[in-house]
NUBA-241332 format. One record per residue (C-alpha): residue in three letters; x, y, z. Coordinates in pm, 1 decimal. Layout:
# NUBA-241332
type:px:py:pz
ALA:X:Y:Z $
...
//
This chain:
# NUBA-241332
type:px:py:pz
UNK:1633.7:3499.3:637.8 $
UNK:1346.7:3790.6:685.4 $
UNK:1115.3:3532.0:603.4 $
UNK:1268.3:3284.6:886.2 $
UNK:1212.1:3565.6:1148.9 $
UNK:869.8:3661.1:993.3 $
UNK:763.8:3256.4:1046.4 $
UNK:951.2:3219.0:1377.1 $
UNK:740.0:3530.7:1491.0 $
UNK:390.2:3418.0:1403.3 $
UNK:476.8:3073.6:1520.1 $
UNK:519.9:3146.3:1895.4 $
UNK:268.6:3406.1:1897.5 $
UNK:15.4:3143.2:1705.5 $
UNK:110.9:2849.5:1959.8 $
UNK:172.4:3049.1:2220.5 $
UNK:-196.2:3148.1:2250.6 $
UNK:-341.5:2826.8:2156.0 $
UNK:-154.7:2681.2:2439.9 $
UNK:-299.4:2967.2:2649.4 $
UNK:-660.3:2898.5:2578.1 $
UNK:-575.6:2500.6:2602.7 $
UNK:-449.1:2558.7:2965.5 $
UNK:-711.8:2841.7:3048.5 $
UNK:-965.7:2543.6:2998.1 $
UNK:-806.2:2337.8:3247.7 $
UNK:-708.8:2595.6:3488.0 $
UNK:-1045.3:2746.4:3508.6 $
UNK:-1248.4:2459.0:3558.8 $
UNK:-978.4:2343.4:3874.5 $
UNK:-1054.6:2656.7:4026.5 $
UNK:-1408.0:2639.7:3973.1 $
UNK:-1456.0:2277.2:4174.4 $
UNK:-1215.9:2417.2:4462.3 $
UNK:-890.2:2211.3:4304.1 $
UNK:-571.8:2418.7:4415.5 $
UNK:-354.2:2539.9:4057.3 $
UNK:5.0:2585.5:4163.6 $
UNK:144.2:2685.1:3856.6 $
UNK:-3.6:2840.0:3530.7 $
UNK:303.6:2782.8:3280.8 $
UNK:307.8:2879.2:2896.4 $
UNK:654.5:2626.5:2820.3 $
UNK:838.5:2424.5:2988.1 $
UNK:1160.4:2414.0:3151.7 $
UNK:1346.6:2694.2:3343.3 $
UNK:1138.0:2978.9:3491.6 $
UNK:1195.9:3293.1:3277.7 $
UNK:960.2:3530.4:3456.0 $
UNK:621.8:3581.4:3586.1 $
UNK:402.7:3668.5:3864.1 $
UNK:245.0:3536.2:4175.5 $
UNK:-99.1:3588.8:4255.8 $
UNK:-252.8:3422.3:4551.6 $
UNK:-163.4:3029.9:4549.7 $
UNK:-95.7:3032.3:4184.7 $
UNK:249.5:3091.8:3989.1 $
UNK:172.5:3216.0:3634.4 $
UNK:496.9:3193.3:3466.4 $
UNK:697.1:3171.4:3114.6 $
UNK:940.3:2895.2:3066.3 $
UNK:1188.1:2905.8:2890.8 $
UNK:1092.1:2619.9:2661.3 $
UNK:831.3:2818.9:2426.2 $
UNK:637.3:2453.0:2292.2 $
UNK:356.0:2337.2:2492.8 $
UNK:237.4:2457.9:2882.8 $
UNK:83.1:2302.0:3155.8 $
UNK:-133.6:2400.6:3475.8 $
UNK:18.4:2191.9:3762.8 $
UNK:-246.6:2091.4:4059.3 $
UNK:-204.1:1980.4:4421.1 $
UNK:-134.7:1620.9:4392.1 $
UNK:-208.9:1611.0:4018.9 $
UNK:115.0:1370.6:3956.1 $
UNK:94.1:960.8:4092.1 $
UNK:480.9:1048.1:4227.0 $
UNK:298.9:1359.2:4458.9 $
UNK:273.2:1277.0:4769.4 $
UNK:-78.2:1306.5:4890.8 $
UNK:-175.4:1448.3:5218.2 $
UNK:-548.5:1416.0:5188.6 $
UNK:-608.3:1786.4:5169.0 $
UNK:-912.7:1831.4:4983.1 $
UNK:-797.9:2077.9:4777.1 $
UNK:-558.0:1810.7:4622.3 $
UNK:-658.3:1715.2:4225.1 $
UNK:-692.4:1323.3:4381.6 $
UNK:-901.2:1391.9:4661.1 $
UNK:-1184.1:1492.7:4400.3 $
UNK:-1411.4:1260.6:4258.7 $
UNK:-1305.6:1097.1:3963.3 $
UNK:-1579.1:1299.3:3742.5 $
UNK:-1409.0:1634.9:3884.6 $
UNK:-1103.8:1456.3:3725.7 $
UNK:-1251.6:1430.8:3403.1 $
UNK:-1372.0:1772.1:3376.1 $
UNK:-1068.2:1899.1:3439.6 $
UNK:-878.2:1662.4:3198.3 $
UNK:-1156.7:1743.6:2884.2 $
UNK:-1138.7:2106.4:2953.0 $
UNK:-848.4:2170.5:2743.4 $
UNK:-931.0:2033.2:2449.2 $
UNK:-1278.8:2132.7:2484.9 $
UNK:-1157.1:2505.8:2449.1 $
UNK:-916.0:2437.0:2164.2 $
UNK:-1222.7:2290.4:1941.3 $
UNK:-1430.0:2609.6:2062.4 $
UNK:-1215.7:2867.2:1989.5 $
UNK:-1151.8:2665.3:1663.9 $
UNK:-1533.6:2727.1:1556.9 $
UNK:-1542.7:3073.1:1673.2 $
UNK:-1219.7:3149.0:1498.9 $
UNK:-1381.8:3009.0:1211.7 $
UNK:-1718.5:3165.5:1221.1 $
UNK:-1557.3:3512.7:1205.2 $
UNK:-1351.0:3416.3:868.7 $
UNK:-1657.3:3305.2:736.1 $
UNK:-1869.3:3626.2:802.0 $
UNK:-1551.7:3865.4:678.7 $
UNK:-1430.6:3595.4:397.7 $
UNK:-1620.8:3268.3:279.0 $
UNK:-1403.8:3145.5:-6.7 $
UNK:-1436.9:2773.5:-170.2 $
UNK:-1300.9:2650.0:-488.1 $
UNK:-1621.9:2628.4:-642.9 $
UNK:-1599.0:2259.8:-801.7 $
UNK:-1578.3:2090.3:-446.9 $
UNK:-1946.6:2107.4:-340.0 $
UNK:-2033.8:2003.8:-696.2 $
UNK:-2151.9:1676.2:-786.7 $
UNK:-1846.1:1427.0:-901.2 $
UNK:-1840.1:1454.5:-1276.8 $
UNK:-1481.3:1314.6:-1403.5 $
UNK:-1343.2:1612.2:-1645.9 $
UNK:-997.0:1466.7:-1716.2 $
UNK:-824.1:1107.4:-1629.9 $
UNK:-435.4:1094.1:-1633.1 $
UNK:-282.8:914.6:-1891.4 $
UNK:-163.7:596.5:-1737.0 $
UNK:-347.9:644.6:-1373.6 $
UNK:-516.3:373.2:-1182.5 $
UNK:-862.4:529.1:-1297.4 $
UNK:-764.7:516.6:-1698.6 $
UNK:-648.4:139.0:-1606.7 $
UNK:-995.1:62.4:-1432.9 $
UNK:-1193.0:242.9:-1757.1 $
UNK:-1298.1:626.5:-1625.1 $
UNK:-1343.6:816.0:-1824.3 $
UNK:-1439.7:1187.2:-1877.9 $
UNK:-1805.2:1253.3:-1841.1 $
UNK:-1856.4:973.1:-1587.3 $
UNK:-2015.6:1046.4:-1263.7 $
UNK:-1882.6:922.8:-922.5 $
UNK:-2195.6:817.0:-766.6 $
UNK:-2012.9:622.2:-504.0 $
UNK:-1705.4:574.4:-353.5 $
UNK:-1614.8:406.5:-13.3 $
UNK:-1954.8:367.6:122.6 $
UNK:-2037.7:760.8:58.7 $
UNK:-2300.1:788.4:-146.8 $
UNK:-2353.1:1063.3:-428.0 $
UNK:-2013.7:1223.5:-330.7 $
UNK:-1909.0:1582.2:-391.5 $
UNK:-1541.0:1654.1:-524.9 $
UNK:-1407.4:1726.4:-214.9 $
UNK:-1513.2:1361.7:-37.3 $
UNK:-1372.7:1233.2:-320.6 $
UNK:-1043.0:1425.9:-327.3 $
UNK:-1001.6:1309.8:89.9 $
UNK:-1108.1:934.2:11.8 $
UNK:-789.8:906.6:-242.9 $
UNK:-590.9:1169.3:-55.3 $
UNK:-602.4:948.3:256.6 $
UNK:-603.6:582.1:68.3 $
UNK:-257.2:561.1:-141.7 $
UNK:-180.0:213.9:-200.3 $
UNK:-550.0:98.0:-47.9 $
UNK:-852.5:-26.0:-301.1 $
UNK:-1161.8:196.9:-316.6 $
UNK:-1478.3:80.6:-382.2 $
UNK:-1649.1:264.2:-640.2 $
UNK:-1957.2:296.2:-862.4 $
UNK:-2007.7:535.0:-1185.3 $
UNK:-2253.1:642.1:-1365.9 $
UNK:-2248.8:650.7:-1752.4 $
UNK:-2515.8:684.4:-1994.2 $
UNK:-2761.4:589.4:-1732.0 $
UNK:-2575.7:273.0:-1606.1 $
UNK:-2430.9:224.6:-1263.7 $
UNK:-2043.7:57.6:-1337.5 $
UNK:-1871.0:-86.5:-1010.2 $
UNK:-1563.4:-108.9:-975.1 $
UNK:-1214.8:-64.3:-752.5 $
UNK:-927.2:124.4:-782.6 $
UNK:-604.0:168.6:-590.6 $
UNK:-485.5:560.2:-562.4 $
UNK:-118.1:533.3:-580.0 $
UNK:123.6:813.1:-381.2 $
UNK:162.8:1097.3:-584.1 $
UNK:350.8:1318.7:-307.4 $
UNK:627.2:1288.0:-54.4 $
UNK:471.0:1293.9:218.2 $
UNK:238.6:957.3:57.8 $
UNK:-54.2:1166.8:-44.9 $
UNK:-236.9:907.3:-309.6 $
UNK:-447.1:1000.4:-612.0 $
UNK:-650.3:749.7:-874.8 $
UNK:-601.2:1036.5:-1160.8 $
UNK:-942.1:1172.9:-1230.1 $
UNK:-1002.2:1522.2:-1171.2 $
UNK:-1304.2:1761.2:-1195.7 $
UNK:-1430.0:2014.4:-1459.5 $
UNK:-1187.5:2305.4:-1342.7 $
UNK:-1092.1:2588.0:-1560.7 $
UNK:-723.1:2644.6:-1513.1 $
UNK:-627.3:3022.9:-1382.5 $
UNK:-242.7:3133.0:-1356.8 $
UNK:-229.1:3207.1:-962.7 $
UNK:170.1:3216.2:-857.8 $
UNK:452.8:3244.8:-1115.9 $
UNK:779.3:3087.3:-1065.0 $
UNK:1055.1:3356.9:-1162.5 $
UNK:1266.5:3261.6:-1444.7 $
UNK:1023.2:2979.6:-1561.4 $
UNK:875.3:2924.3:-1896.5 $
UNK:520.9:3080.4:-1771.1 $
UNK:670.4:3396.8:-1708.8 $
UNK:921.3:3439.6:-1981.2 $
UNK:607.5:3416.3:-2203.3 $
UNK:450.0:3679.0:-2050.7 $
UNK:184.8:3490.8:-1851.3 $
UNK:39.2:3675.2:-1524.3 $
UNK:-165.8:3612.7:-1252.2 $
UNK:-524.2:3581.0:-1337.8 $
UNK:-477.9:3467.4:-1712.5 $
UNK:-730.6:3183.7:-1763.6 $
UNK:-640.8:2950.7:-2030.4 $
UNK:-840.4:2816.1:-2278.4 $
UNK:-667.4:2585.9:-2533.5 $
UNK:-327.8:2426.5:-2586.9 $
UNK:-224.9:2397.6:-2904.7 $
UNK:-613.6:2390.9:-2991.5 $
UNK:-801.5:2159.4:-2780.0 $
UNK:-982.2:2260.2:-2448.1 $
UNK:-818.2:2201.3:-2104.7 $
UNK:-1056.9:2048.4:-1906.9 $
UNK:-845.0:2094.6:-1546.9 $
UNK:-489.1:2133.0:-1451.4 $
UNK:-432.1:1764.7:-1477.6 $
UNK:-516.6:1763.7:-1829.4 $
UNK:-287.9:2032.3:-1900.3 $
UNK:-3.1:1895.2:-1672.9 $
UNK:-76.0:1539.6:-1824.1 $
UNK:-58.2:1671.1:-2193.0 $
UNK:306.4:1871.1:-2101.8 $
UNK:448.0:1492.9:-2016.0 $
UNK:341.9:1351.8:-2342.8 $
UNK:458.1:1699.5:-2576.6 $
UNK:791.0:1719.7:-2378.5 $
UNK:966.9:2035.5:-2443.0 $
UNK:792.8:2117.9:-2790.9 $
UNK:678.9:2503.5:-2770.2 $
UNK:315.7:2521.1:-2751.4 $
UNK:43.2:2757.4:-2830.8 $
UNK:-147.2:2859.9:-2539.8 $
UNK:-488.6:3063.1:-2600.7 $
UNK:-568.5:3268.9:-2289.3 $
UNK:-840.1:3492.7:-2201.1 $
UNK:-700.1:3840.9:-2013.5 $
UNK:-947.7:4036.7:-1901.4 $
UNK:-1195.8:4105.4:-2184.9 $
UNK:-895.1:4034.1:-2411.7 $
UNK:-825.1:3699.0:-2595.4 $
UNK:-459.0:3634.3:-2685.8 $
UNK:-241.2:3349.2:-2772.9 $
UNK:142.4:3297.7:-2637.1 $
UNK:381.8:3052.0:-2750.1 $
UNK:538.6:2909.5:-2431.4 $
UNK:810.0:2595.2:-2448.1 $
UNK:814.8:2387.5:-2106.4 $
UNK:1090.9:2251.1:-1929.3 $
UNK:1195.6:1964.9:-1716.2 $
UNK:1228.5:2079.2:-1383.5 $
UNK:1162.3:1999.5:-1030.8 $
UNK:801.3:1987.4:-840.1 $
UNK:791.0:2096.6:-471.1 $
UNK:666.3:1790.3:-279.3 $
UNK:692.8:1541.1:-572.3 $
UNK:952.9:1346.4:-599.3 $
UNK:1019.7:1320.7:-966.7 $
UNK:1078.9:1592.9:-1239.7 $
UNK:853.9:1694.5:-1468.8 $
UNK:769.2:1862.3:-1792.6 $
UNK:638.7:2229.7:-1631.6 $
UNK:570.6:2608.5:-1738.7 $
UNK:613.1:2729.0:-1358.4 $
UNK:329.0:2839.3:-1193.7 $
UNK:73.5:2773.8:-963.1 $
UNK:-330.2:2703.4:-1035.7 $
UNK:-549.5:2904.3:-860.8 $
UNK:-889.3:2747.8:-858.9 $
UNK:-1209.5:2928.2:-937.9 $
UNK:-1344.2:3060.2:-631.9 $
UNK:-1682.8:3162.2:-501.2 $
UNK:-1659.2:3433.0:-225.5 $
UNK:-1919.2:3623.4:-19.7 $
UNK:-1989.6:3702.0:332.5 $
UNK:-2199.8:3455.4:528.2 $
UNK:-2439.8:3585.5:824.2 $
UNK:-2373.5:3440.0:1181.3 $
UNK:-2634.3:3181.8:1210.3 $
UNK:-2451.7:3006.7:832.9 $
UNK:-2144.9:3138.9:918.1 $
UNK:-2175.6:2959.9:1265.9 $
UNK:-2295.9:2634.0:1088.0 $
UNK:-2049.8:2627.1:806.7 $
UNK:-1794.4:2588.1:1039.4 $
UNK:-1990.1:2360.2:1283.1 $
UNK:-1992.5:2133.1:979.8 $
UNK:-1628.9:2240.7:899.4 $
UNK:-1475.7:2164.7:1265.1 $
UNK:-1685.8:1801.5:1220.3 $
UNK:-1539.2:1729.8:878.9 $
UNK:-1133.4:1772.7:928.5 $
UNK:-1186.9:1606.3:1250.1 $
UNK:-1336.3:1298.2:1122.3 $
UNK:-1034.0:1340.9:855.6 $
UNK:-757.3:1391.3:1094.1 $
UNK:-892.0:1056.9:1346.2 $
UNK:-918.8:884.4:989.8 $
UNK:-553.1:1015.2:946.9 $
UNK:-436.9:855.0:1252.8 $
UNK:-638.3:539.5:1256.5 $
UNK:-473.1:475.8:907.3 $
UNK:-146.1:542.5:1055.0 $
UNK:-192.0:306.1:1334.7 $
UNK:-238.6:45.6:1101.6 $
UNK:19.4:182.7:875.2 $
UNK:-201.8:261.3:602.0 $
UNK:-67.3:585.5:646.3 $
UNK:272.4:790.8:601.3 $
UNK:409.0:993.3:898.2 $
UNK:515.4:1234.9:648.4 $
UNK:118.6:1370.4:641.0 $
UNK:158.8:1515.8:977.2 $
UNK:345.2:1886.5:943.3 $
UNK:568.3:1935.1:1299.9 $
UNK:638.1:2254.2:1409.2 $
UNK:868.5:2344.2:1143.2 $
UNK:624.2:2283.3:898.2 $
UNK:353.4:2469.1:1120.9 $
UNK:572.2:2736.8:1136.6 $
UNK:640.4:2756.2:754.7 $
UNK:239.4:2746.1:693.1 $
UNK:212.7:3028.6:954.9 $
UNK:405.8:3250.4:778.0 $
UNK:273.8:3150.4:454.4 $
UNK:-57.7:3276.0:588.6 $
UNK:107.4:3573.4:770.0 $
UNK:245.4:3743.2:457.6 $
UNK:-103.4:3675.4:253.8 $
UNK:-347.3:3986.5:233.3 $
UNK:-577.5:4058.2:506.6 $
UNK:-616.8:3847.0:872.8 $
UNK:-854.3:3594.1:734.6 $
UNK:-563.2:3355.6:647.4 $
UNK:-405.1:3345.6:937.3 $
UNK:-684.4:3288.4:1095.4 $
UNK:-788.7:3022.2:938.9 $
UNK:-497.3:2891.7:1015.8 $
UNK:-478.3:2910.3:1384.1 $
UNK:-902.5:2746.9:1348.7 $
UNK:-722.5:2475.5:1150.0 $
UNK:-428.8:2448.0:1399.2 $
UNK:-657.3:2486.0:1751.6 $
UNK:-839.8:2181.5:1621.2 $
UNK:-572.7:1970.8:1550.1 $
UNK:-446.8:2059.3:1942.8 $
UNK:-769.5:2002.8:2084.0 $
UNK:-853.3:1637.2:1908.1 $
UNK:-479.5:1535.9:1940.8 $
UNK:-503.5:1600.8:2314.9 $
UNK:-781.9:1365.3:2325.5 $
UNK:-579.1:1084.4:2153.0 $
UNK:-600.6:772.3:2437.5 $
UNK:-241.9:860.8:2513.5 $
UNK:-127.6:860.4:2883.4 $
UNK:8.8:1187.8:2983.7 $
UNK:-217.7:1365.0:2739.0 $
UNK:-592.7:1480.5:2838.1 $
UNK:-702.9:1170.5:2657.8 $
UNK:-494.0:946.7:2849.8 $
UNK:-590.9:1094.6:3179.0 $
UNK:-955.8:1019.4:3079.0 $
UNK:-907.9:682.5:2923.6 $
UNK:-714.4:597.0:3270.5 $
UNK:-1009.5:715.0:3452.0 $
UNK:-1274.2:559.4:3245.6 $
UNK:-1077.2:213.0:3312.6 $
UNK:-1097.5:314.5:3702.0 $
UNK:-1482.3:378.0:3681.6 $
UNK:-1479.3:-3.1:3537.3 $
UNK:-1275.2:-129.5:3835.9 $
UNK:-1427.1:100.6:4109.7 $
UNK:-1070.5:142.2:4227.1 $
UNK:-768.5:333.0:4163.7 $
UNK:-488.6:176.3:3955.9 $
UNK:-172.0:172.2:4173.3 $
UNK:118.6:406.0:4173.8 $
UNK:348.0:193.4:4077.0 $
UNK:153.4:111.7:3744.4 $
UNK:78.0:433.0:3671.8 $
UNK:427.5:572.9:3731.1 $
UNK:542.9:281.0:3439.5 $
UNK:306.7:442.0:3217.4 $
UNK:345.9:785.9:3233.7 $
UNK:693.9:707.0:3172.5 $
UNK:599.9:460.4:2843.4 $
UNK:394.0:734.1:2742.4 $
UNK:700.5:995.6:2788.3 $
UNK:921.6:796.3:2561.1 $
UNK:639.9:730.7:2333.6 $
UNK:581.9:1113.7:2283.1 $
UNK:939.5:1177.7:2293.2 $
UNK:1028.3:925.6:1959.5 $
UNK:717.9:1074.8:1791.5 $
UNK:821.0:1485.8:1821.8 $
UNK:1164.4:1322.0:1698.3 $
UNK:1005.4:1164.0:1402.5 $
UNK:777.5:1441.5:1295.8 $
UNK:1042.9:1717.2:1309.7 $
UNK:1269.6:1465.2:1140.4 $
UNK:1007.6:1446.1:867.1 $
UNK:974.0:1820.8:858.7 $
UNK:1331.1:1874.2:805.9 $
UNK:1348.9:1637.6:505.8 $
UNK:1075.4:1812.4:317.3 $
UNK:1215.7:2105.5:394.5 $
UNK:1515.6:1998.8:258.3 $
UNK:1349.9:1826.7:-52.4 $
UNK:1169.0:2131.5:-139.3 $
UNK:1512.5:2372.7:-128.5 $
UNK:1692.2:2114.7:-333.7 $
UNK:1801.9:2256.7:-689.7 $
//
């Protein structure tokens, strides 16, 4: 329950100022071209309190999700008096500064946010900027059926050329149930190919079953599980089982499924010590997969590189950051469109609000805010989704306008707004749906 109140906390005070900024945007560049703001709201609903300054309301509502800046004539059901103060008496490029404001100051703060991680805190797993050498391919997996195998480089996949891990790992993450394109290299010979990731997750995350050189460190244990009854800890690196190298963590998870629950020598390395354990697995439940499996119960913490970047990389690392996960996330929702794509990839807020806590409760500010970079993002490029009623809409509407040289009617743009409601409406519904079956899944014994 503390750590209900802890999330719930962090949640509103995360979204609450994203919202803020998001509004901010619009509100200040209103006032700036002379467009009357007649209330500055962070929620909807009932007024809660707030203050009046001048011609502006700046209130709290008593609905805490979302906020708005309502304008002079901003809504087609207004009536207009011609005032020139009135959000349609301005020229329809006014309009569009106004409408791109918002998300404009979402993807800002997003790179500023995540410049200032970056120059406290630049951590990477250190095999995902590394070229795509195959360490380990899963028994049974759609890359063993199209011949990977270790020691092969990924040379292409998708179109992108000379990939590192990470491309690779968002190409199959995104394309469950889709062919790839590929082309190895091995022994000096370029092998084409396709494969098919299938969905390894609940929420239809897909993965073709190669994974990289990654030496496998105990992060998390899971109390009561074989890991920790063996006397395992955090930090432990492990070298063998029974004998042979482990190349990655889906070697080691691959070779549990085929020994079952026959006890198994692990050799670790502790420190400067070297020490073997005897550790028998068990079938058990995987958060977020729906299947048992054969586990020891903990979590792999990757190999990290860490330092502290000056401004001018820090600022450019997350330049190229920002770029990245939004090319992923309009990716996301292109494959969704054509349902390529689960629904169950998008978190809602219950899920945001479980990740902010998460991040909360880790050491040090850098997590969460990396989070709220990683959330402000999402805001801003959802916003400018061609949706009417969002910023996106508004501009698409105008942009269609520009084409006509006219206004579209009322009438029309009344029916829209209120498709667009609906729309909205069924799609919170679905997402917090989603989040309360994972939820769910994840609690089950």
């Amino acid at each position: 329950m503390n750590s209900f109140f802890i999330s719930l906390f962090y949640f509103v005070i995360v979204i609450g100022f994203m919202v803020l900024i998001h509004e901010f945007g619009h509100y200040a560049v209103a006032k700036s071209l002379g467009v009357r703001v007649e209330q500055f709201a962070i929620g909807f609903g009932k007024r809660l309190f707030g203050f009046r300054r001048g011609e502006t309301d700046y209130r709290i509502n008593a609905l805490p999700f979302g906020g708005y800046v309502k304008m002079s004539g901003e809504n087609p059901m207004d009536e207009r008096t011609g005032d020139p103060r009135e959000f349609m008496s301005h020229s329809r490029w006014h309009r569009f500064l106004i409408a791109i404001a918002g998300p404009v100051m979402n993807i800002l703060l997003a790179i500023v946010l995540l410049t200032g991680v970056y120059m406290v805190h630049y951590e990477h797993a250190a095999y995902l900027d590394q070229a795509a050498v195959v360490g380990w391919v899963e028994h049974g997996s759609p890359a063993e059926k199209q011949g990977i195998k270790p020691g092969d480089r990924i040379v292409q996949i998708d179109g992108v050329q000379n990939p590192t891990w990470e491309q690779v790992q968002i190409k199959q993450l995104l394309s469950a149930n889709q062919p790839l394109s590929f082309t190895i290299q091995r022994d000096n010979q370029d092998i084409k190919g396709s494969v098919v990731p299938v969905s390894v997750t609940d929420a239809g995350a897909g993965s073709a079953g190669w994974t990289p050189y990654e030496p496998v460190i105990i992060g998390d244990l899971e109390h009561g599980m074989p890991a920790a009854k063996a006397g395992l800890k955090s930090g432990d690196k492990i070298i063998s089982m029974d004998g042979k190298p482990v190349p990655s963590i889906q070697a080691m998870i691959d070779r549990l499924q085929q020994s079952k629950n026959k006890p198994l020598q692990l050799s670790i390395e502790r420190g400067a010590q070297n020490l073997t354990l005897t550790v028998t697995p068990v079938l058990a439940d995987t958060p977020g997969v729906p299947e048992q499996h054969y586990r020891l119960g903990f979590r792999n913490s990757s190999e990290t590189k860490v330092t502290k970047l000056p401004l001018s990389e820090a600022f450019s690392h997350s330049l190229a950051d920002n770029k990245r996960y939004s090319v992923i996330l309009l990716q996301l929702v292109g494959k969704l469109v054509q349902r390529k794509a689960s629904p169950k990839m998008f978190s809602g807020p219950i899920g945001i609000a479980q990740q902010t806590g998460e991040a909360a409760q880790e050491k040090g500010w850098t997590p969460l805010l990396a989070l709220c970079a990683a959330i402000s993002l999402n805001l801003g490029i959802f916003n400018l989704l061609p949706i009417p009623i969002m910023d996106g809409g508004v501009i698409l509407l105008l942009f269609i306008e520009s084409l006509m040289r006219r206004d579209i009617s009322l009438q029309i743009k009344e029916r829209i707004y209120q498709a667009a409601f609906v729309f909205l409406i069924l799609f919170a519904a679905m997402v917090i749906y989603n989040d309360i079956a994972k939820t769910i899944a994840q609690r089950l014994p």
